[in-house]
C-alpha positions as CSV (number, residue, x, y, z in Angstrom):
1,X,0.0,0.0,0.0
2,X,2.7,2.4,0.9
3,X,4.6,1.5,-2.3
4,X,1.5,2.2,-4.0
5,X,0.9,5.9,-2.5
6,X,4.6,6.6,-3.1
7,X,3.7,5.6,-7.0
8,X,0.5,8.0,-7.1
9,X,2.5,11.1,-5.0
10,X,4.9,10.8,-7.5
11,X,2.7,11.1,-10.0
12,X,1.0,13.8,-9.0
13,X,4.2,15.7,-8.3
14,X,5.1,15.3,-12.1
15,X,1.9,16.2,-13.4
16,X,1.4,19.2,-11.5
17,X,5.3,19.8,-12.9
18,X,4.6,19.7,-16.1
19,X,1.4,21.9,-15.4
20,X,3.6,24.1,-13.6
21,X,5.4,24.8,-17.0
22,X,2.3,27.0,-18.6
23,X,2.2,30.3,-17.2
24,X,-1.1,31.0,-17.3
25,X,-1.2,27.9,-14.8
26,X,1.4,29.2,-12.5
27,X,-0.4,33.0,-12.3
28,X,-3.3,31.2,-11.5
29,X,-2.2,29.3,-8.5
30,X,-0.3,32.7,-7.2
31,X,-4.1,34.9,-7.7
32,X,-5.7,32.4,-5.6
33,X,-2.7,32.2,-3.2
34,X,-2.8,28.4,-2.8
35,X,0.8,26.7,-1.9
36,X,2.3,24.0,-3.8
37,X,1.1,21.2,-2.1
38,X,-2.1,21.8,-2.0
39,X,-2.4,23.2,-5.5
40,X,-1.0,19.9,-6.7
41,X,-4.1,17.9,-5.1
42,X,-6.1,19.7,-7.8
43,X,-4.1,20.0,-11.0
44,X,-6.5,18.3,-13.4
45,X,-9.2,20.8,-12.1
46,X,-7.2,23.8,-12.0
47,X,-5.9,22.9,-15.9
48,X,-9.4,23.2,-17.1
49,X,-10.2,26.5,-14.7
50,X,-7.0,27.8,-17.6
51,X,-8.4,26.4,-19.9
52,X,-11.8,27.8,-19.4
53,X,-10.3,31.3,-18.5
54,X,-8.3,31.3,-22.1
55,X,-11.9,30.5,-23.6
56,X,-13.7,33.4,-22.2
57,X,-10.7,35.6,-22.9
58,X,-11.1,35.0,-27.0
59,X,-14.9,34.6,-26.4
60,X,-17.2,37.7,-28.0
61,X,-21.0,36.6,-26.4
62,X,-22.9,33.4,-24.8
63,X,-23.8,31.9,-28.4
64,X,-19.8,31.4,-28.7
65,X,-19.1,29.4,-25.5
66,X,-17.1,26.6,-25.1
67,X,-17.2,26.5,-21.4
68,X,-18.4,23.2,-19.8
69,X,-21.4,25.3,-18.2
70,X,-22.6,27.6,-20.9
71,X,-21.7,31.7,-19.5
72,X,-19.5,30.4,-16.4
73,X,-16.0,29.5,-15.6
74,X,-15.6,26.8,-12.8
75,X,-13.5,29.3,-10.6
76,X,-11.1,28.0,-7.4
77,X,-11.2,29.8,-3.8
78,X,-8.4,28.5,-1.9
79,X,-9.1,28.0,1.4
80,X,-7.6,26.2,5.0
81,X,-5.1,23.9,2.4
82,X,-7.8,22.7,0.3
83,X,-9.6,24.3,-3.2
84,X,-13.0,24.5,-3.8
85,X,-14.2,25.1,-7.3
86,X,-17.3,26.7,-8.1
87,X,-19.3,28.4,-11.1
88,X,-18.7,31.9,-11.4
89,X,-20.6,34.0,-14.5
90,X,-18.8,35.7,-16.9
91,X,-19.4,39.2,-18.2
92,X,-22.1,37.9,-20.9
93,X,-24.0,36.1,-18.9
94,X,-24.3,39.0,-16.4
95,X,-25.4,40.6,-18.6
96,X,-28.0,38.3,-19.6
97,X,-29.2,38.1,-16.5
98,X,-29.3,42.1,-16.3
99,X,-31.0,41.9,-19.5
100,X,-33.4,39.1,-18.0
101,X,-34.6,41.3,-15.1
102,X,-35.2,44.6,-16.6
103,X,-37.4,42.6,-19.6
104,X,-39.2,41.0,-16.6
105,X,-40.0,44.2,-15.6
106,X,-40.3,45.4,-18.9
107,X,-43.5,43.1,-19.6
108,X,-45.1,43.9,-16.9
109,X,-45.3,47.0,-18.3
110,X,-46.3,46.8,-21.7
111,X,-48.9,44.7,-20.1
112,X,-50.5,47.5,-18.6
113,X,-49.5,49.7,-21.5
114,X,-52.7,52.0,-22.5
115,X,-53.3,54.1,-25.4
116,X,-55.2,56.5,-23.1
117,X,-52.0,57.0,-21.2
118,X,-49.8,57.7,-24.0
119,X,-47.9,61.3,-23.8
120,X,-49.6,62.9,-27.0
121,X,-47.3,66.0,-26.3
122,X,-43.9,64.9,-27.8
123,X,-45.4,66.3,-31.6
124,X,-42.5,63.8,-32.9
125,X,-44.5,60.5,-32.0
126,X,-47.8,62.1,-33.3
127,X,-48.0,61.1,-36.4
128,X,-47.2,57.4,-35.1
129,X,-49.8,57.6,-32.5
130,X,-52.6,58.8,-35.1
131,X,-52.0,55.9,-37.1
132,X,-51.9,53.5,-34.5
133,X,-55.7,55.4,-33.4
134,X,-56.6,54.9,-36.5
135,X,-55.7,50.9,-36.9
136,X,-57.5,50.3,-33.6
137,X,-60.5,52.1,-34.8
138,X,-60.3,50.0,-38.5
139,X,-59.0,46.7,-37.2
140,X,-60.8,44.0,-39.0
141,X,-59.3,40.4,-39.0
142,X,-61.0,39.3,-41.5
143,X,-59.5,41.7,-44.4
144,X,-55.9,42.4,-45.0
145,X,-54.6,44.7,-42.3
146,X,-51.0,46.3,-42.8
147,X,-48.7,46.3,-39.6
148,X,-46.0,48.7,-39.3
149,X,-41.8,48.9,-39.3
150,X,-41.4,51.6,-36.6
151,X,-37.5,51.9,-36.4
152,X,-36.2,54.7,-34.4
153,X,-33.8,55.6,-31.8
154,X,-33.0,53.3,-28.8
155,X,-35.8,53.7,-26.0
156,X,-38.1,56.1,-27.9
157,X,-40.5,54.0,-26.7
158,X,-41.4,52.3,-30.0
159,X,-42.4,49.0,-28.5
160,X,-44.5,50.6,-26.0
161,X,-46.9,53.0,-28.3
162,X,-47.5,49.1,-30.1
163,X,-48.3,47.7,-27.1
164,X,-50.8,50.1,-25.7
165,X,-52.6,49.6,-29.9
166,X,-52.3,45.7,-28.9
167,X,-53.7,46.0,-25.3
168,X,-56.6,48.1,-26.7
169,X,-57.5,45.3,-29.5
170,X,-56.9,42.1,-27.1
171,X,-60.3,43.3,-25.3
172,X,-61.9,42.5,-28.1
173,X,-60.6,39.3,-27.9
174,X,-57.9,40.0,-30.7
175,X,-55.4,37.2,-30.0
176,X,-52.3,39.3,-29.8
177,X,-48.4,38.1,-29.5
178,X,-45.4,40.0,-28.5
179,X,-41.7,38.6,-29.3
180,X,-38.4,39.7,-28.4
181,X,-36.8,38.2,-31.3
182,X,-33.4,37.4,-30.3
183,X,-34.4,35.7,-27.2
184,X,-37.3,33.9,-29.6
185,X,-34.4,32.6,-31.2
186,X,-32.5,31.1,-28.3
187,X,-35.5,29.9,-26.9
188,X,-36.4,27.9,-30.2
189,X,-32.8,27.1,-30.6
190,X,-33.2,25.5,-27.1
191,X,-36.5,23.9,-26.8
192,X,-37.1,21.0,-29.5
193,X,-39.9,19.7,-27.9
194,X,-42.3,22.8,-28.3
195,X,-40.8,24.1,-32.1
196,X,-43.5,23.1,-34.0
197,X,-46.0,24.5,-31.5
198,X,-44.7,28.1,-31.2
199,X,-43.7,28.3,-34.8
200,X,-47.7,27.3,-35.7
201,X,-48.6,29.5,-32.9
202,X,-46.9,32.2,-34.0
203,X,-47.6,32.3,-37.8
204,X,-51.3,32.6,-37.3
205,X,-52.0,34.5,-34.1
206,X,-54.0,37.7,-35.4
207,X,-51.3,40.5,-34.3
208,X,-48.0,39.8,-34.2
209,X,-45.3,42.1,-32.8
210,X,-41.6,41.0,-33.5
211,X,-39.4,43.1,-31.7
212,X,-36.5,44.4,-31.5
213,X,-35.3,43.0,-35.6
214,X,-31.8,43.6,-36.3
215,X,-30.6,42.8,-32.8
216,X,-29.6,38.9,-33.2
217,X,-26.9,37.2,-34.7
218,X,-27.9,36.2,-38.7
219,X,-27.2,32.6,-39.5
220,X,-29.0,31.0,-42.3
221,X,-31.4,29.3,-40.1
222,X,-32.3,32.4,-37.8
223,X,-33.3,34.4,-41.4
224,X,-34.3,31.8,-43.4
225,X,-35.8,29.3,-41.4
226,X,-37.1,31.1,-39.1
227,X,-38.5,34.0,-40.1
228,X,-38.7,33.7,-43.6
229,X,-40.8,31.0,-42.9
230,X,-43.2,32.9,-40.1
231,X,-43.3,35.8,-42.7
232,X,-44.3,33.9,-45.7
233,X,-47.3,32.0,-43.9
234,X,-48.4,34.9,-42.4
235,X,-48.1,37.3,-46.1
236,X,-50.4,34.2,-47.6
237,X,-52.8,34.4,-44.6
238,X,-53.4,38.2,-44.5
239,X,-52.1,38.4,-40.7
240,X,-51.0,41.5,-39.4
241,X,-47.2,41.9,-38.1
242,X,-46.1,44.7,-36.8
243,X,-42.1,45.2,-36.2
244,X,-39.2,47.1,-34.2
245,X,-35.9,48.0,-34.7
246,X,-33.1,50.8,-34.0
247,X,-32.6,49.8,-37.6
248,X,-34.2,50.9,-40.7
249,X,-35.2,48.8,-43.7
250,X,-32.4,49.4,-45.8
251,X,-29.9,48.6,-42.6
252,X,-32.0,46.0,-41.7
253,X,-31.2,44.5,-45.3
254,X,-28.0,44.7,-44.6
255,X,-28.0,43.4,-41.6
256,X,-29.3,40.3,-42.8
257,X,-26.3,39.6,-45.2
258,X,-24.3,37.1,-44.1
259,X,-21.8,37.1,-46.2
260,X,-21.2,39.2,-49.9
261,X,-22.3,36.6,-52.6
262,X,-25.0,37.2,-54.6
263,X,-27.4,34.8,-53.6
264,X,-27.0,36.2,-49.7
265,X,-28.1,39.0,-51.0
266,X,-31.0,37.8,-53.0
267,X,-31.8,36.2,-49.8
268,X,-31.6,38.8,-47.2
269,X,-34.1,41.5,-50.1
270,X,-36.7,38.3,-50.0
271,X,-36.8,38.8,-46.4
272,X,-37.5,42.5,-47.1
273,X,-40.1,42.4,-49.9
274,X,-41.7,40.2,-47.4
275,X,-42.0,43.2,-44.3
276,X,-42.6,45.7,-47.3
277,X,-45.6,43.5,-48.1
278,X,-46.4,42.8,-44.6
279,X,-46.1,46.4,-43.2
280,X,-46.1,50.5,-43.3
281,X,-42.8,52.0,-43.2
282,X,-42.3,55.1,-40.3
283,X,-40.1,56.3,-37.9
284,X,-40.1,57.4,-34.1
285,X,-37.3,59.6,-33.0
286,X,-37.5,60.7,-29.2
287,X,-35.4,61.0,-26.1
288,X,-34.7,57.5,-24.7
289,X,-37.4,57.1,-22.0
290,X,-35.6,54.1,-20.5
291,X,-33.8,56.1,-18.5
């Protein structure tokens, strides 16, 4: 047995050697101020804490980690001669969270969003909130009822004035649906099981808000896919879609380019003939009222 454990300690002692050899390793084991010895009980785990760290340091956003635990490094904490590892969150995924909580409260709302409470003094967003009076006051699902591309500056409160038109037409019981379309994405990306479901629910529900376009990462299946697909079912049904963006329609073309051959670009205008068809063109410029 002894023979044995003089075999292993050896062992160990060369591997955390040979560890000892990367310098990212060796500033690692001085920032969490643990000693030789015990740093050696935990070489295999501290190698992938560097590895991990040298990941998130040539990562740009969650959608690129390699990390074990998607947005977290498993972090050491020396303490009392022994390590204990743990998940901490990296910058993106703070941020995610951030971004979690203040759409949380961001729902809540545009859930309570009213057209009666809408500041009519700003003379920039009136001609935005007379056609949105007027669309509530014409709404019929049963003809063909153009939505509206409001792109404007960040927080002018584009997403609310649609809301409050929304709110007033869902007492009607106008079935009414409001995306934030990069999370749409990771949530479809994500959830197998229910695809189908919130794709079929989403290409016919009479109003359809997509929010926030031109703030996800293009691949061919986000565009194409995705919402070329909702887009052309909804163009053939006659159902209304409404979008927002801090992008206008010519940006938001070339937003949607992935890459400079032709036929991206053939793609990416199909996308566009598609909200042309779909939508009124306008724009809401106004302080940012997130603050």
């Amino acid at each position: 047995m002894e023979i044995r454990n003089n075999v292993n300690e050896k062992a160990l002692k060369k591997s955390y050697q040979e560890a000892c050899c990367d310098e990212s390793f060796r500033r690692l084991i001085k920032t969490i101020k643990a000693d030789d010895k015990t740093a050696m009980k935990y070489t295999t785990s501290l190698q992938e804490t560097v590895k991990e760290l040298q990941n998130c340091h040539q990562c740009h956003g969650l959608i690129y980690c390699q990390n074990r635990l998607e947005g977290h490094v498993l972090y050491p904490k020396c303490s009392e001669h022994q390590i204990i590892f743990s998940y901490v969150p990296c910058k993106y995924e703070k941020e995610r969270r951030e971004k979690e909580k203040n759409r949380m409260t961001r729902d809540k709302e545009l859930s309570l969003a009213s057209m009666a409470q809408i500041d009519s003094s700003d003379k920039k967003r009136l001609p935005v909130l007379k056609w949105l009076i007027n669309f509530c006051e014409n709404y019929d699902p049963n003809n063909n009822n153009k939505g509206l591309y409001l792109h404007g500056t960040f927080g002018c409160g584009k997403t609310y004035l649609i809301s409050a038109a929304f709110n007033e037409l869902s007492k009607k019981r106008i079935s009414t649906e409001i995306v934030y379309y990069p999370e749409l994405l990771r949530d479809l990306k994500s959830d197998f099981d229910t695809f189908a479901d919130r794709i079929d629910y989403l290409e016919n529900v009479d109003l359809l808000l997509i929010d926030d376009i031109g703030a996800e990462k293009v691949t061919e299946w986000s565009r194409d896919e995705i919402l070329g697909t909702i887009l052309q079912h909804r163009m053939n049904n006659y159902k209304t879609t409404f979008f927002t963006s801090n992008l206008n329609i010519e940006q938001l073309e070339e937003h949607l380019i992935i890459s400079s051959n032709i036929d991206e670009m053939v793609k990416a205008k199909r996308i566009i003939e598609r909200i042309k068809q779909l939508t009124e063109d306008m724009e809401l410029i106004g302080e940012n009222k997130r603050k």
